[in-house]
NULUMNU-375687 format. One record per residue (C-alpha): x, y, z; residue number from 1; residue in three letters; chain. Coordinates in nm, 2 decimals, padded with zeros to 4 digits. Example, Ala and Ser with C-alpha at 12.3 -4.5 7.8 and 13.67 -1.06 7.14 Angstrom:
// NULUMNU-375687
[[01.23, -00.45, 00.78], 1, Ala, A]
[[01.37, -00.11, 00.71], 2, Ser, A]
This chain:
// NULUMNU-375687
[[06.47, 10.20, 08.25], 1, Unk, A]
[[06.46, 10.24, 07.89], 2, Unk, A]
[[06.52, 10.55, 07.69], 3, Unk, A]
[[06.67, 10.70, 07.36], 4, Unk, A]
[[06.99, 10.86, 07.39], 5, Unk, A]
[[07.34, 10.89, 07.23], 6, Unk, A]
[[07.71, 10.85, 07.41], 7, Unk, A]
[[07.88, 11.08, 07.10], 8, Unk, A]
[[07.78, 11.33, 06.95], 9, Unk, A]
[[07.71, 11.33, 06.52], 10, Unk, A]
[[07.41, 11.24, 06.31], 11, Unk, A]
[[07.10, 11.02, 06.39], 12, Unk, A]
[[07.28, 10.71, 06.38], 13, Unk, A]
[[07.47, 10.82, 06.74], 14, Unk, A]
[[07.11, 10.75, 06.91], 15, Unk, A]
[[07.01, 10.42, 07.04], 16, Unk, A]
[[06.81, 10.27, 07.29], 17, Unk, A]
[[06.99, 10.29, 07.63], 18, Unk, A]
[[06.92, 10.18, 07.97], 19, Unk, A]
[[06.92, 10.47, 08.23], 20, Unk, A]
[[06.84, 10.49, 08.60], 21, Unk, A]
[[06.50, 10.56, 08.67], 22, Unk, A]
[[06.43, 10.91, 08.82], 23, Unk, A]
[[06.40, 11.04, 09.17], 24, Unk, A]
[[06.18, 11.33, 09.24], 25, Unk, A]
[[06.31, 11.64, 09.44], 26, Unk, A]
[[06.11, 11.87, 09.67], 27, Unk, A]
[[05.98, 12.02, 09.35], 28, Unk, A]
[[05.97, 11.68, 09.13], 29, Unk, A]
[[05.70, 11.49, 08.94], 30, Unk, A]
[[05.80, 11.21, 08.78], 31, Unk, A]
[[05.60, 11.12, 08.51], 32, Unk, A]
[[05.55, 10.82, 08.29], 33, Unk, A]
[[05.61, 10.97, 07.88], 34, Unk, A]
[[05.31, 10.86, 07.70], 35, Unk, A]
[[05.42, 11.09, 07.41], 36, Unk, A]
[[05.74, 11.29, 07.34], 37, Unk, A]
[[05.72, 11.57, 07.09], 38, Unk, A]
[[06.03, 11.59, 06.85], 39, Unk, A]
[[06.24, 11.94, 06.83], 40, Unk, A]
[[06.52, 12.10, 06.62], 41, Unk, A]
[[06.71, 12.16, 06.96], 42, Unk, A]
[[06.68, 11.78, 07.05], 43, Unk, A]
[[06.91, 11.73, 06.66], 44, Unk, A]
[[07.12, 12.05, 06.80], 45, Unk, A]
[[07.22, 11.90, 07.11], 46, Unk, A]
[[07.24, 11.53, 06.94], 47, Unk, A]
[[07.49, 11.72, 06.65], 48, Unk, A]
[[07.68, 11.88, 06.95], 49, Unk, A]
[[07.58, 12.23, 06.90], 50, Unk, A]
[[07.36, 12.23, 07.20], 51, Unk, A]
[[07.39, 12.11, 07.57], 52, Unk, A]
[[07.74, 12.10, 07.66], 53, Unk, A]
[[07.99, 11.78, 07.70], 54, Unk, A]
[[07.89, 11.46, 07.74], 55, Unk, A]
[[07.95, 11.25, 08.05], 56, Unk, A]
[[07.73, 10.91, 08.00], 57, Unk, A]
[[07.44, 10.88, 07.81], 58, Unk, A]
[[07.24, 11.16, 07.71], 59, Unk, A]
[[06.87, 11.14, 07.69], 60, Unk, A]
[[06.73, 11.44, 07.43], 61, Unk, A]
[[06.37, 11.52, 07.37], 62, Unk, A]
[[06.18, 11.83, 07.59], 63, Unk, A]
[[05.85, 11.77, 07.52], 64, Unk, A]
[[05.64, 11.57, 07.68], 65, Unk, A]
[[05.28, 11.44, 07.81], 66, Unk, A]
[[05.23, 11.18, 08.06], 67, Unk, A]
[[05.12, 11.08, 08.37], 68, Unk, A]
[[05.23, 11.17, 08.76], 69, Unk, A]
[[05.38, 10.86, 08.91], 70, Unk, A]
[[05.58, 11.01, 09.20], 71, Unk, A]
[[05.55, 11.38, 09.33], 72, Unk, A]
[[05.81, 11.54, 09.58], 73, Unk, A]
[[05.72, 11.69, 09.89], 74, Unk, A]
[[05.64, 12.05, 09.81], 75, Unk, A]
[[05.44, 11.94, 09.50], 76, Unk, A]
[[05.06, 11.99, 09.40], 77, Unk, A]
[[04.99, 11.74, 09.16], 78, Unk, A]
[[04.93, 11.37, 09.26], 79, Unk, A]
[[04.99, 11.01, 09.11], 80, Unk, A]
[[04.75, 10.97, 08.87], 81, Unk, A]
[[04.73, 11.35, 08.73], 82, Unk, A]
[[04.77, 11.36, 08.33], 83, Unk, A]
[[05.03, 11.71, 08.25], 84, Unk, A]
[[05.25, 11.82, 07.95], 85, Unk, A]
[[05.57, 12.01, 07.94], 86, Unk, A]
[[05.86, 12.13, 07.78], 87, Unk, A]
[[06.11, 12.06, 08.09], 88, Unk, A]
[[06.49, 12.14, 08.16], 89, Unk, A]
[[06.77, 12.13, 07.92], 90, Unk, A]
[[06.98, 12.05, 08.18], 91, Unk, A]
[[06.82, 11.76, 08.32], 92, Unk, A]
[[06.77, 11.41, 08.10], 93, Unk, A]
[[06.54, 11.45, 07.80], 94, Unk, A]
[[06.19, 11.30, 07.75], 95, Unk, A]
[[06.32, 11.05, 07.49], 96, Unk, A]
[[06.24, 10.79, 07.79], 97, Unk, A]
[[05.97, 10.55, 08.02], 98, Unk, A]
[[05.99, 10.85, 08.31], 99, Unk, A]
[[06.12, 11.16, 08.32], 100, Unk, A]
[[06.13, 11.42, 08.65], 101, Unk, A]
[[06.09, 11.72, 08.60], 102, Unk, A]
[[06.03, 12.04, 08.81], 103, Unk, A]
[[05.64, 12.08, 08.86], 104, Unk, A]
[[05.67, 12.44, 08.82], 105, Unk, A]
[[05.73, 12.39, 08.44], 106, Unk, A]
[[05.39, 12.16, 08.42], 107, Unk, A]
[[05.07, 12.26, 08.30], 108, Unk, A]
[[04.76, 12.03, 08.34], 109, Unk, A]
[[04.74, 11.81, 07.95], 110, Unk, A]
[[04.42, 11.92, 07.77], 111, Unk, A]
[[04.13, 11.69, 07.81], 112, Unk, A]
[[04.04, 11.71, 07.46], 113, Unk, A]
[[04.37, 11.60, 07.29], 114, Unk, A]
[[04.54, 11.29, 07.29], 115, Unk, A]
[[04.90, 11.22, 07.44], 116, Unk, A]
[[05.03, 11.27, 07.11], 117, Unk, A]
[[04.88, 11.58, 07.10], 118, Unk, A]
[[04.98, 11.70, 07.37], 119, Unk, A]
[[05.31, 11.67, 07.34], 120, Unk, A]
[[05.35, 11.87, 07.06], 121, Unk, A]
[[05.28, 12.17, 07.20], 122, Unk, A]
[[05.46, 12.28, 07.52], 123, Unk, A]
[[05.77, 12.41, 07.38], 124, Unk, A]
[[05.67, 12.56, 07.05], 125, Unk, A]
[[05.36, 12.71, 07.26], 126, Unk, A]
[[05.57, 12.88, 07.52], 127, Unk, A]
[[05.86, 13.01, 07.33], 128, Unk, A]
[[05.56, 13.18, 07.04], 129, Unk, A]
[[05.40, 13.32, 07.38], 130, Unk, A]
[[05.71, 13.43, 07.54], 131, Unk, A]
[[05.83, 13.62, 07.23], 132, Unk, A]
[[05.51, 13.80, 07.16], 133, Unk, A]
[[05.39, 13.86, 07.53], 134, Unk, A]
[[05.68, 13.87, 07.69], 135, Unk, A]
[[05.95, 13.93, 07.46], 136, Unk, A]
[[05.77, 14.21, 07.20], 137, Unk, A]
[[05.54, 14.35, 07.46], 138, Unk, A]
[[05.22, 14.25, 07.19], 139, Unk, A]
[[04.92, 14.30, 07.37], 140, Unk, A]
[[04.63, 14.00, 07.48], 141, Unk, A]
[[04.37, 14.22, 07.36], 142, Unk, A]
[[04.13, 13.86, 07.30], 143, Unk, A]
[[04.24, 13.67, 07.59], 144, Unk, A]
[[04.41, 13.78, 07.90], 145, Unk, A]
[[04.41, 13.75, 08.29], 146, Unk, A]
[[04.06, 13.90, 08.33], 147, Unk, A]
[[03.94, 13.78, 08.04], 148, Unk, A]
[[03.64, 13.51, 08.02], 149, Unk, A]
[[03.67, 13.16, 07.99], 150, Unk, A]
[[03.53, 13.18, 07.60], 151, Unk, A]
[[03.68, 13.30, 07.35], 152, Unk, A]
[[03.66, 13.64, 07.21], 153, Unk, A]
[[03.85, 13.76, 06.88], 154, Unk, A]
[[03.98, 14.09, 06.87], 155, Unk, A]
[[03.84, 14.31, 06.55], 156, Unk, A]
[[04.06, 14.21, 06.25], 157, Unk, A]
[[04.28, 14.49, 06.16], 158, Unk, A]
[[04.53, 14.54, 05.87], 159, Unk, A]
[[04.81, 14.27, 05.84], 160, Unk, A]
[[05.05, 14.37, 06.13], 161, Unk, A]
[[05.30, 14.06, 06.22], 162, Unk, A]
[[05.50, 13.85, 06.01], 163, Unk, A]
[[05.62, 13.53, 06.12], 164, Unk, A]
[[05.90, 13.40, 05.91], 165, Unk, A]
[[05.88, 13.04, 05.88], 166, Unk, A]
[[05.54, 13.02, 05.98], 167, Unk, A]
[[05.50, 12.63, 05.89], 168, Unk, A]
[[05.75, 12.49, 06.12], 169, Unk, A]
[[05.67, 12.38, 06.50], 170, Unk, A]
[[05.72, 12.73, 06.62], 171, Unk, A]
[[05.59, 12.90, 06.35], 172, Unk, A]
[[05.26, 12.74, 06.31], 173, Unk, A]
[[05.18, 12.81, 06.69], 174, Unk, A]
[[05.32, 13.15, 06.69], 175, Unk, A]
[[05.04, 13.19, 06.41], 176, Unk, A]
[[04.76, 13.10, 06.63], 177, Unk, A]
[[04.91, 13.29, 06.95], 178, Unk, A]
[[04.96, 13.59, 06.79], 179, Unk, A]
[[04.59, 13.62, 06.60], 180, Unk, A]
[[04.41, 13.41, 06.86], 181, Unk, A]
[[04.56, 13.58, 07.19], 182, Unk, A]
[[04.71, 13.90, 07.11], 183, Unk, A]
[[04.46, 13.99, 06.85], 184, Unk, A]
[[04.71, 14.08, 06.57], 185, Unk, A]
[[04.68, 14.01, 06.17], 186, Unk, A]
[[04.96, 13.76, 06.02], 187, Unk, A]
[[05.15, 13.74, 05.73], 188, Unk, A]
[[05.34, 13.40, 05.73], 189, Unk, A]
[[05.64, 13.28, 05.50], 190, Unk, A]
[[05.67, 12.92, 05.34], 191, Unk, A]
[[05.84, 12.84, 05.03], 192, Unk, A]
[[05.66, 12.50, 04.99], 193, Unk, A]
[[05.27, 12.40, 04.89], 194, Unk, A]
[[05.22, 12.20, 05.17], 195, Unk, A]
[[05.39, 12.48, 05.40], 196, Unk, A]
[[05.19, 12.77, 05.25], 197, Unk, A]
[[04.88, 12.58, 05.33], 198, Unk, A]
[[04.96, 12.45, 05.66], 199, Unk, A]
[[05.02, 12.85, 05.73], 200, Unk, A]
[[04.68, 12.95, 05.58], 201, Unk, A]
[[04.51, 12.63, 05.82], 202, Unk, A]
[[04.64, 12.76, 06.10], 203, Unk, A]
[[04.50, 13.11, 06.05], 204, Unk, A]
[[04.73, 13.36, 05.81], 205, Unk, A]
[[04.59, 13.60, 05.59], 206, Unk, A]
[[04.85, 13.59, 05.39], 207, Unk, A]
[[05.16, 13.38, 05.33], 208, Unk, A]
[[05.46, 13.53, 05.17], 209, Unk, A]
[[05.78, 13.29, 04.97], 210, Unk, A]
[[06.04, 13.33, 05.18], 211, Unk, A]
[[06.28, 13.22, 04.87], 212, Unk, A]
[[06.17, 13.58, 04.74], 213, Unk, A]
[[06.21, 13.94, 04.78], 214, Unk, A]
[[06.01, 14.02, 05.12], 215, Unk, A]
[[05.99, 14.40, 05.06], 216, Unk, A]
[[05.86, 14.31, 04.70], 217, Unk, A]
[[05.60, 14.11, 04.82], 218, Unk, A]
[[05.50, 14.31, 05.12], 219, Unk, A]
[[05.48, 14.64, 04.86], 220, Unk, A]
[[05.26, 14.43, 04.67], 221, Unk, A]
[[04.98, 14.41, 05.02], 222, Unk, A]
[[05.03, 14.75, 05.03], 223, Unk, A]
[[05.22, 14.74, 05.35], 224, Unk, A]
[[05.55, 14.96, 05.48], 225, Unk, A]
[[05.63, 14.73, 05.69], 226, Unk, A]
[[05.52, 14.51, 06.02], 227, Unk, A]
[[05.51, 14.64, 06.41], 228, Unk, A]
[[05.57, 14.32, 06.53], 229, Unk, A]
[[05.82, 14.02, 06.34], 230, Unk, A]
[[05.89, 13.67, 06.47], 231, Unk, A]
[[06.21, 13.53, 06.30], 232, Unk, A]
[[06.25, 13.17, 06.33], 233, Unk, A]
[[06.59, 13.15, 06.11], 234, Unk, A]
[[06.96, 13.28, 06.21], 235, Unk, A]
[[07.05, 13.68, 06.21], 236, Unk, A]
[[07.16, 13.63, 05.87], 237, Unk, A]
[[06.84, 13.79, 05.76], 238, Unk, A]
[[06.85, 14.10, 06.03], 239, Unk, A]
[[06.92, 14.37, 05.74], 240, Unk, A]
[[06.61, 14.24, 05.54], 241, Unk, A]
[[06.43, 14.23, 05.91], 242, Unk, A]
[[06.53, 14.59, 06.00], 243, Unk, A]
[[06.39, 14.72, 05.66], 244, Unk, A]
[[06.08, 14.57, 05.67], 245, Unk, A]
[[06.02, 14.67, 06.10], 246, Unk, A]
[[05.75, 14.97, 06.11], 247, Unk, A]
[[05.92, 15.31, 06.37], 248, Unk, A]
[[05.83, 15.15, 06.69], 249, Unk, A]
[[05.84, 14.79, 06.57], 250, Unk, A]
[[05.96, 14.50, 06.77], 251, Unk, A]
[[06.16, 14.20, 06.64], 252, Unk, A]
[[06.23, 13.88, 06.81], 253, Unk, A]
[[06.47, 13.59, 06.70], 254, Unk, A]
[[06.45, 13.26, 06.87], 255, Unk, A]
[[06.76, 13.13, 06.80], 256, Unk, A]
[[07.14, 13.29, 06.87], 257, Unk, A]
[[07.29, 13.58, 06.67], 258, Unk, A]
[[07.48, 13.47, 06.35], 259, Unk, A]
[[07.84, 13.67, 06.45], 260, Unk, A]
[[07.80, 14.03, 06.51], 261, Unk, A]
[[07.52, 14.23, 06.45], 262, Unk, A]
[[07.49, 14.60, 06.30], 263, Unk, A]
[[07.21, 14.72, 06.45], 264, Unk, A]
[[07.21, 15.12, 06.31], 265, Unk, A]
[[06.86, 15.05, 06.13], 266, Unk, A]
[[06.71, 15.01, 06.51], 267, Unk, A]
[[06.82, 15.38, 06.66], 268, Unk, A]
[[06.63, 15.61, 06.43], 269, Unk, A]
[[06.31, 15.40, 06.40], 270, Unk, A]
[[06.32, 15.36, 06.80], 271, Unk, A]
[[06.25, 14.99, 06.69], 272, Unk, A]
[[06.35, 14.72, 06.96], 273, Unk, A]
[[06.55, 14.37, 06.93], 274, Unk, A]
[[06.50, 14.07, 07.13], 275, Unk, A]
[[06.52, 13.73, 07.19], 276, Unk, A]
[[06.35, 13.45, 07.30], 277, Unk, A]
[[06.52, 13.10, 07.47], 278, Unk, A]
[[06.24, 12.91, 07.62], 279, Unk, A]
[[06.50, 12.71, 07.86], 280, Unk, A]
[[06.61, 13.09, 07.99], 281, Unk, A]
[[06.37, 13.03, 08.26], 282, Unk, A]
[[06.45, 12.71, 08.39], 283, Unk, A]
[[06.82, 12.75, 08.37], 284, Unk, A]
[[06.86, 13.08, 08.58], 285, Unk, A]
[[06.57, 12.99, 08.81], 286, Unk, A]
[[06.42, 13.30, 08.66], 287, Unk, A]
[[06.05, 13.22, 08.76], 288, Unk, A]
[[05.99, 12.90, 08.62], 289, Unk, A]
[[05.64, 12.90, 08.75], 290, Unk, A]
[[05.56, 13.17, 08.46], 291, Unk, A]
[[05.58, 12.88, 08.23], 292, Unk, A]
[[05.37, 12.64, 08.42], 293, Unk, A]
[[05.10, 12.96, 08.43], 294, Unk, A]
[[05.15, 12.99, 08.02], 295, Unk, A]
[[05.05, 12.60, 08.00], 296, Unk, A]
[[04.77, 12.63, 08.20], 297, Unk, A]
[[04.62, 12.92, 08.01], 298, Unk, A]
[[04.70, 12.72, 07.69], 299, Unk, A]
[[04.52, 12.37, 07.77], 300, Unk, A]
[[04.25, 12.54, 07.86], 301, Unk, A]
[[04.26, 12.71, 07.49], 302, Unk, A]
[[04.33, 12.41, 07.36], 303, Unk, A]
[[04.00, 12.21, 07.52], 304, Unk, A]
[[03.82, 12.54, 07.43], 305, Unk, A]
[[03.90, 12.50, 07.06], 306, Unk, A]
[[04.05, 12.86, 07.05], 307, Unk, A]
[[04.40, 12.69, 06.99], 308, Unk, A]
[[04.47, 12.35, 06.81], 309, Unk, A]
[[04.75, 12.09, 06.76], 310, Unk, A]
[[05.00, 12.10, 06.53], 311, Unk, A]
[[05.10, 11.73, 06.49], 312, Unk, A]
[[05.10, 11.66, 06.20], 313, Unk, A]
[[05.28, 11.34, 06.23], 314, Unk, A]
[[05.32, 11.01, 06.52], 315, Unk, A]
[[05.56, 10.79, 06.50], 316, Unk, A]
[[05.64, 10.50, 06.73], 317, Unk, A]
[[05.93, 10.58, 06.92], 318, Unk, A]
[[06.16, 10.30, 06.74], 319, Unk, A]
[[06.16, 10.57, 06.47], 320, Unk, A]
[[06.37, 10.77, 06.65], 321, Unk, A]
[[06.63, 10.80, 06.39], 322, Unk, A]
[[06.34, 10.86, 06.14], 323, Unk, A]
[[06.23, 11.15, 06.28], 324, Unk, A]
[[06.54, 11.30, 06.38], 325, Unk, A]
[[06.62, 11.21, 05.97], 326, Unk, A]
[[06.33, 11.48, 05.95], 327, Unk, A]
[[06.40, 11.73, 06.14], 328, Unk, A]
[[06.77, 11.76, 05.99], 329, Unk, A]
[[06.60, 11.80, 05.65], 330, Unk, A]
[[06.45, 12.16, 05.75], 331, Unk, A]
[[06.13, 12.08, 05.57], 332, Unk, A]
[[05.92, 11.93, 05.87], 333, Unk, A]
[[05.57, 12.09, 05.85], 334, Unk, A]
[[05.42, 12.14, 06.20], 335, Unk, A]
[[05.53, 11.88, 06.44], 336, Unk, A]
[[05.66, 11.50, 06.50], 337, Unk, A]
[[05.59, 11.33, 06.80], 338, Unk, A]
[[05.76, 10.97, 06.94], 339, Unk, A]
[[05.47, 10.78, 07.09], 340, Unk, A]
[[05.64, 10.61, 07.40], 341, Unk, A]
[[05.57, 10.21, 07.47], 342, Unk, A]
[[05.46, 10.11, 07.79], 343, Unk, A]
């Protein structure tokens, strides 16, 4: 079977096609044929060696996926034939390939509406943006929630709340929509770029803020103190600037790994909280994976409902690879790449 993968560790020029055995479902295994694998800064980390451990043969990156059920364990629900997306295991071989397995409980059924390509972009960036407000922040689902209908009902617009730094990358541009579109809340986005700040203001900010700048000068200028909840999608580096701007009570969540140690004295006396979000947490500890097939259900069903929308903003054939992984190491990807996967 063919796939993209890399037997050292280093730049895009490490990955090359490969030929890898095909995979064999377990108990709780679909194996499903990639139509479409969506392209991630953790795929470059663990290509660069900063992610995913040793190597012992080739390794297959890429955790974002749509397709279609070829094989299906014993203890499994879908069938052969059932079209799914997910953001799978980053211990198990990546979606960079013809099949992948992965366990079912990590599958949610692929929109109807959207295209493979689609699809694949948002798993991962979806679930981690719901994880760290729902989950991770505690921000309520005041417009859509268990109970709540099938259509979709906004919440009354209140005063900017949120800031999402980084709000035009992957992440950022779905934590945008999850946080105004399910939790009800009013975001203010950073982007240093044009094309950034607009992508940010498309996919539903109020306001977009220059990241290059001084954040309490520009959030003074709305007439803000400060946010109750912040989504960081940079390093630690900027905790001090982050604890400043966090409203008493606040919550702030990082999705990537402290930056050395942390002072965290600004947290105590505002009774503000810290967190942070790993969407592969859940997969690797066995931590109720099915949480995350749950989360992708809720989303397709936003997603064929118009309530949320795609944010690919860019196919490529998957003999790109290098192309888009040239990209992604630039740090000025807007929204998301996705490998379309011959068959």
């Amino acid at each position: 079977m063919r796939a993209i993968g890399f037997t050292e560790h280093g730049g895009p020029e490490v990955l090359r096609f490969v030929e890898v055995p095909e995979p064999r479902p377990g108990p709780k295994d679909l194996v499903v044929r990639v139509h479409a694998a969506g392209v991630n800064p953790v795929d470059a980390k663990v290509r660069a060696g900063v992610r995913g451990g040793p190597l012992d043969g080739p390794r297959v990156p890429g955790w974002d996926a749509s397709g279609v059920v070829e094989a299906a364990g014993p203890e499994c629900r879908h069938k052969p034939g059932d079209e799914v997306f997910f953001a799978g295991d980053i211990g198990r071989p990546g979606s960079y390939a013809e099949k992948v397995a992965v366990d079912e409980r990590l599958v949610g059924p692929k929109p109807r509406s959207l295209t493979h390509a689609e699809a694949a972009a948002m798993p991962l960036t979806t679930l981690t943006a719901w994880e760290a407000f729902l989950e991770c922040m505690g921000a309520p689902p005041e417009a859509y929630g268990e109970s709540a209908p099938s259509q979709f009902r906004m919440a009354p617009v209140r005063g900017l709340d949120t800031l999402i730094v980084g709000g035009g990358g992957g992440v950022g541009s779905i934590a945008i929509q999850v946080a105004t579109r399910v939790c009800g809340l009013s975001v203010a986005a950073t982007a240093s770029r044009p094309d950034s700040r607009a992508f940010c203001e498309s996919m539903g900010a109020r306001a977009v803020l220059d990241h290059a700048r001084n954040l309490r000068a520009q959030t003074d200028a709305l007439g803000l103190k400060g946010y109750d909840y912040i989504l960081s999608t940079v390093d630690t580096r900027n905790l001090p600037e982050m604890s400043d701007l966090l409203n008493p009570a606040g919550s702030l969540c990082y999705i990537v790994p402290p930056h050395g140690p942390l002072d965290l004295s600004a947290f105590f006396p505002k009774r503000a909280s810290l967190s942070f979000e790993l969407m592969f947490a859940r997969a690797r500890h066995d931590a109720q994976p099915e949480r995350q097939g749950l989360i992708l259900r809720r989303a397709s069903r936003l997603l064929d409902e118009g309530v949320l929308k795609t944010t690919l903003t860019r196919t490529l054939p998957w003999t790109d690879f290098a192309e888009a992984h040239r990209r992604i190491d630039s740090g000025r990807t807007v929204g998301k790449i996705v490998l379309e996967i011959a068959r």
